[in-house]
N, C-alpha and C positions, 0 to 999 in steps of 0.2 A: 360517366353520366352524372350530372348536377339534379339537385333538387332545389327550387326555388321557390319558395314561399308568396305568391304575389295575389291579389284580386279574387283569386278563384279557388284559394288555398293552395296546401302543398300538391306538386303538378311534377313527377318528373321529367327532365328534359334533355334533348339529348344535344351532342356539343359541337353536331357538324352538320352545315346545311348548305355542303359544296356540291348537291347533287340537284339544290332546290333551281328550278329554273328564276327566270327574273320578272316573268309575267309572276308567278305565283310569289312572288313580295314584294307587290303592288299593292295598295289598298287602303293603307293610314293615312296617306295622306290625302287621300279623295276624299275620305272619311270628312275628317280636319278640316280639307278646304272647303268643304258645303257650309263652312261658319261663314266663309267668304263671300257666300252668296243670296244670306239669308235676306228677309222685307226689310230690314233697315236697309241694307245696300242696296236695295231698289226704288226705297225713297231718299235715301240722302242724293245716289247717282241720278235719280229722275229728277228731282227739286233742281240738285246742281243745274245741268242742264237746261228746263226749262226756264230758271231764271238766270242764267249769265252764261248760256250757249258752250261755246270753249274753254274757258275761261279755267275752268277746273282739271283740266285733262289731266295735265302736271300731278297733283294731289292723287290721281288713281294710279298712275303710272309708279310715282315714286311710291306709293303704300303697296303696291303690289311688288317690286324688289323688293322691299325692308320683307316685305312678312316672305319672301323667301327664304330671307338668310334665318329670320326667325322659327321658322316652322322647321328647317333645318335641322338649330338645334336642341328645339325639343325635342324631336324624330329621335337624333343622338343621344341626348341624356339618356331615355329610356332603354335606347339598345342598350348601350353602354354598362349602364350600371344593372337595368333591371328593374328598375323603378321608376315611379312617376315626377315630374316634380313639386306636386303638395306632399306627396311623402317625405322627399328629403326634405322641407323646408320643415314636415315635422316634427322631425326627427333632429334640425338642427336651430328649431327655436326653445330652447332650453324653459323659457317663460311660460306659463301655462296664459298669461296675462295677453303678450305679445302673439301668439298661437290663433287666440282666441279673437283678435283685433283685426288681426292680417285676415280672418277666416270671413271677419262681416266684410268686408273693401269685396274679398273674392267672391262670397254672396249675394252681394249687392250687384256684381258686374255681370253675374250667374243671373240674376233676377233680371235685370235690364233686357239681356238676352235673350228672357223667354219672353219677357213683353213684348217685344218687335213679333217674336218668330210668329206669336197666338194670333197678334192682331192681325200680320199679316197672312196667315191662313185663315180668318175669318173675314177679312175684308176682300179676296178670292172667294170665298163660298157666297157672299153677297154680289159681286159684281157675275157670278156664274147660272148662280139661282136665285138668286134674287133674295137670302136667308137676310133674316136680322143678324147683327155683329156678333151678338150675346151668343146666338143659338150658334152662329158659326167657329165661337172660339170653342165652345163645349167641344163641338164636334171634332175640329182640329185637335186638341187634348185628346180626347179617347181615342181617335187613329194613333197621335202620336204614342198610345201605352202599347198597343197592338205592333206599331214597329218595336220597342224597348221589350218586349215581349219574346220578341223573334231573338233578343239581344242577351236577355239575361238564359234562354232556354237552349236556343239551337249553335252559339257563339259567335266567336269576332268578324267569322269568313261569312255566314250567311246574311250576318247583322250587315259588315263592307256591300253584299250584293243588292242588298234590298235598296240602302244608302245611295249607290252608283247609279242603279237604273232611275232613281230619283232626281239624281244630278244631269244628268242624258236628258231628262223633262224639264228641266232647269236650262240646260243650255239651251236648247232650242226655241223655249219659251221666251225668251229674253234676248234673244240673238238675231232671230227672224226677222222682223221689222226692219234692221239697220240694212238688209239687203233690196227691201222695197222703198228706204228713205238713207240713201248713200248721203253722208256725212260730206261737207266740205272739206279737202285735203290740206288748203291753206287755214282753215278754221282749227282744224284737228292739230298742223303745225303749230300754231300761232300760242294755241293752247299746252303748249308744252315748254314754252316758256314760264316760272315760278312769277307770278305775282296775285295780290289779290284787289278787290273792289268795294274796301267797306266793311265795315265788324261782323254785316252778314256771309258774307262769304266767307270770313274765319269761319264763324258758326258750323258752314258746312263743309269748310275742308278739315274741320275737325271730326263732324261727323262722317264723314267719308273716310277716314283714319282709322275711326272707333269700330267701324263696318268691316275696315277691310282687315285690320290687323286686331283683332279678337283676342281679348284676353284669355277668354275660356278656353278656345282653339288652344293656346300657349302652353296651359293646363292640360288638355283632354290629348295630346298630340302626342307627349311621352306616355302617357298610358295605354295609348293605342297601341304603340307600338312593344310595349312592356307586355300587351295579354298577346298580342301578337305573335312574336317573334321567338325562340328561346335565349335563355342566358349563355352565350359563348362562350368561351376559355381560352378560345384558340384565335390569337392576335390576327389573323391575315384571315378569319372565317369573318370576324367580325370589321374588318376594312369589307370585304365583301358585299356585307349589308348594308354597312354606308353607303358604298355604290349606289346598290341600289335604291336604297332611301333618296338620293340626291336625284334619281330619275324619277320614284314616285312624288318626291315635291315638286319640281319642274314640271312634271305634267298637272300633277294639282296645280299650283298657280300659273300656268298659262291659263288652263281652261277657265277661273275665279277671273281671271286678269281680262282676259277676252272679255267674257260675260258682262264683267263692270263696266270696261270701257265702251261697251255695245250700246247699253242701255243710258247712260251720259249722252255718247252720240247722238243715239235716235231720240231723245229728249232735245239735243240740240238744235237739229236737224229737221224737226217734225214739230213739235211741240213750243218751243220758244215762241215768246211772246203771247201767246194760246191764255186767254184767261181760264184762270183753272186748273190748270196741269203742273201746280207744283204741290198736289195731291193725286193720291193712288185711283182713288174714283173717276176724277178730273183726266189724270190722264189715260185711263182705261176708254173715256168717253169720248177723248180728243185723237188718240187711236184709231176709234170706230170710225171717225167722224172722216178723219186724214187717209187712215190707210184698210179702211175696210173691217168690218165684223169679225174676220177669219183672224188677223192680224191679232186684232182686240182679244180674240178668245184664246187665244196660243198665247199671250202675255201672261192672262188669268192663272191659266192652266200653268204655266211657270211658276207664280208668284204662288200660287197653293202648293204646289212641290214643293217649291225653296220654303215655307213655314214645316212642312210635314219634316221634310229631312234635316233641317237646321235644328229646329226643337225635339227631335229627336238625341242628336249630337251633344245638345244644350245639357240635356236633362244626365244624360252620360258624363258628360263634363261636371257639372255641380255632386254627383255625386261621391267623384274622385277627390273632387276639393274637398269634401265633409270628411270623407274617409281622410287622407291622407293628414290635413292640418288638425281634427280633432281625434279620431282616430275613433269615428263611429261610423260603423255603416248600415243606411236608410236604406231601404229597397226603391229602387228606380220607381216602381210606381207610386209608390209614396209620396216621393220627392218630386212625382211629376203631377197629384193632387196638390200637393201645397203651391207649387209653382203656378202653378194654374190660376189660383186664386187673385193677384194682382192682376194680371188680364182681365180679367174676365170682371173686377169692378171697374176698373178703366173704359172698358167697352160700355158696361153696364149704366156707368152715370152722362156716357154722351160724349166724351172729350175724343176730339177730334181725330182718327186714328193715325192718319199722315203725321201730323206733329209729335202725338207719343213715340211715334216710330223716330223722327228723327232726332229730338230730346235724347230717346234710350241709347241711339250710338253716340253722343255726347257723354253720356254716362262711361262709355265701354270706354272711350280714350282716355278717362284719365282711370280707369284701373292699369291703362297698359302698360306706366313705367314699375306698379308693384308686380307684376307678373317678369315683365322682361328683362329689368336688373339686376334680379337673383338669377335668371336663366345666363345668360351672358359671364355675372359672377361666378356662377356653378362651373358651368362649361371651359372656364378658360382653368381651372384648378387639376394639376396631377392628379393631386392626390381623390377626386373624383371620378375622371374620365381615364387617366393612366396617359399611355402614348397618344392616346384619342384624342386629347386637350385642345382645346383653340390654337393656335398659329396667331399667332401678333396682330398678324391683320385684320384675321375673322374675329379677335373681342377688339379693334377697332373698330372696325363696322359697325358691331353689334353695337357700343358705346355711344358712338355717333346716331344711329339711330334711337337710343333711347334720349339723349342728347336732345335732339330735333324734335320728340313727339313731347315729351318736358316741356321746352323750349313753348311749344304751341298752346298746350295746354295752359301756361301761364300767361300768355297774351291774350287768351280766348276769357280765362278768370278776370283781367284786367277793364276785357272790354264788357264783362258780363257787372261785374260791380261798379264800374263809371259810368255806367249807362249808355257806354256809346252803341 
């Protein structure tokens, strides 16, 4: 038997889990993927769409491979070693200086991330009940401490439950419509060709990046799997759990992947051209208007899910990053009063919530090559992972992808300071 020292203090653990079935280690990575599905991704994929139809398919399709192989191997490092990845980069930035720098980029992208999820849980309790924004982000915040509640008291298996049946209200919520507004087949082809229309559409194939491949996720996905999991010993228990780690992402990101591509579609589909609908309110309206009240309300009802479950996730996630690169730990509710607080004056002085939504995943893409180039570096090193290390190809991939979302990201700065 090992003892590991991790999140929750010393926890003994035992060193074989050849009896566990494969349902029962399932769960981190639904977790995880609900980053995938939060109100930014439902305004960047809704915008997309209504304004340039297919155009963007390409952009969801490719950002939902990369964050497979990505989420991958965060999954991994944490089996792996046992730890998260803000912990190791703790532990191996020697600098208190360096520590301290890397820690605001990952706060900052931790911040971006709860601004989407608030607004768009309150911009759901407005178009349901008709709340002011202000009153509706409160209220999204305090459910969300009541889920983190369930998280810090009851642990990881009840917290995955609560998480999932949220995600089940997500998919349906967001899925629905595309079967009452079928998507053209040569539109949906057409759009799977790479190209773009104009500095604005960089705009949104970076925010549609920033949405789909989550920095925080990056972060929270080895820790999930580190309170999760036990520390192995035994080489072929823990190929096991890769296993199944490799089926729990796969099913996480089809179901992220589906959902994204849904709501693009039905934006394209339904909405294009539609004055209006490259807002959340706009197209809730345009909905009603196209495909009925019922239609309209099962969106709602999504889009308050995907804030409730995402900012939950969020709020877990920043406070792995605090712990791990400073090496202080905040109580979740804490951290999810302070967090709160940028929302809620954003809401508060008027500024338009569609637009903060799609700004904040501009924000999350360029946190993503500090999050995925250490991950990628980590993961390909023996001396970390042991026999488990990357394979040539998988830190080519991973390269290549951080490669490409660089790559964007500096085209997107170009076009943001030329004015074009």
């Amino acid at each position: 038997m090992n003892v590991r020292t991790d999140a929750r203090g010393p926890a003994p653990v035992t060193t074989t889990v050849a009896s566990t079935r494969l349902l029962w280690l399932l769960g981190p990575a639904l977790v995880a993927g609900v980053a995938y599905l939060d109100p930014g991704n439902v305004a960047s994929n809704m915008t997309a769409g209504a304004r340039y139809g297919y155009l963007l398919v390409w952009v969801v399709v490719a950002g939902n491979v990369m964050a497979w192989l990505i989420q991958y191997l965060s999954a991994k490092l944490g089996i792996v070693t046992g730890t998260s990845l803000p912990e190791i980069l703790g532990v191996r930035m020697r600098r208190p200086l360096a520590r301290r720098l890397y820690w605001v980029q990952a706060e900052l992208v931790a911040m971006a991330t709860d601004l989407a999820e608030i607004i768009g849980g309150a911009v759901a309790l407005n178009l349901l009940f008709g709340l002011p924004l202000l009153a509706g982000g409160v209220i999204t915040g305090v459910i969300s401490m009541i889920v983190l509640t369930v998280q810090t008291r009851r642990g990881p298996r009840t917290f995955e439950r609560v998480i999932v049946a949220l995600l089940l209200i997500i998919t349906v919520g967001f899925a629905a419509g595309v079967f009452f507004a079928p998507p053209d087949a040569g539109g949906v082809v057409s759009g799977l060709v790479p190209r773009f229309e104009g500095a604005n559409s960089v705009l949104l194939a970076a925010s549609i990046l920033g949405a789909t491949i989550m920095p925080h996720a990056i972060y929270a996905h080895s820790a999930l799997t580190r309170d999760r999991f036990p520390l192995v010993t035994d080489a072929a228990e823990t190929r096991r759990l890769l296993w199944a780690t490799k089926w729990d992402v796969t099913i996480a990101m089809a179901i992220a992947g589906t959902v994204n591509l849904s709501i693009l579609l039905l934006a394209a589909s339904a909405l294009q051209g539609v004055a209006g609908t490259d807002t959340l309110e706009g197209a809730h309206a345009a909905l009603e208007a196209t495909l009925g009240p019922v239609i309209a309300t099962v969106f709602a009802v999504g889009l308050l899910a995907s804030g409730l479950a995402s900012t939950s996730v969020g709020a877990y996630a920043g406070a792995e990053i605090m712990h791990g690169l400073l090496h202080v730990r905040v109580p979740l509710l804490v951290r999810r009063v302070v967090t709160l607080i940028p929302a809620l004056l954003i809401l508060g002085v008027g500024f338009d919530p569609t637009e903060a939504l799609v700004l904040s995943q501009v924000v999350l893409s360029f946190g993503i090559p500090f999050a995925l180039i250490p991950l990628v570096w980590l993961t390909r090193q023996r001396g970390v992972l042991g026999e488990h290390a990357n394979r040539w190809f998988t830190t080519l991939a991973g390269a290549i992808c951080a490669l490409l979302l660089v790559a964007l990201n500096v085209v997107l700065l170009v076009l943001v300071f030329t004015g074009a």
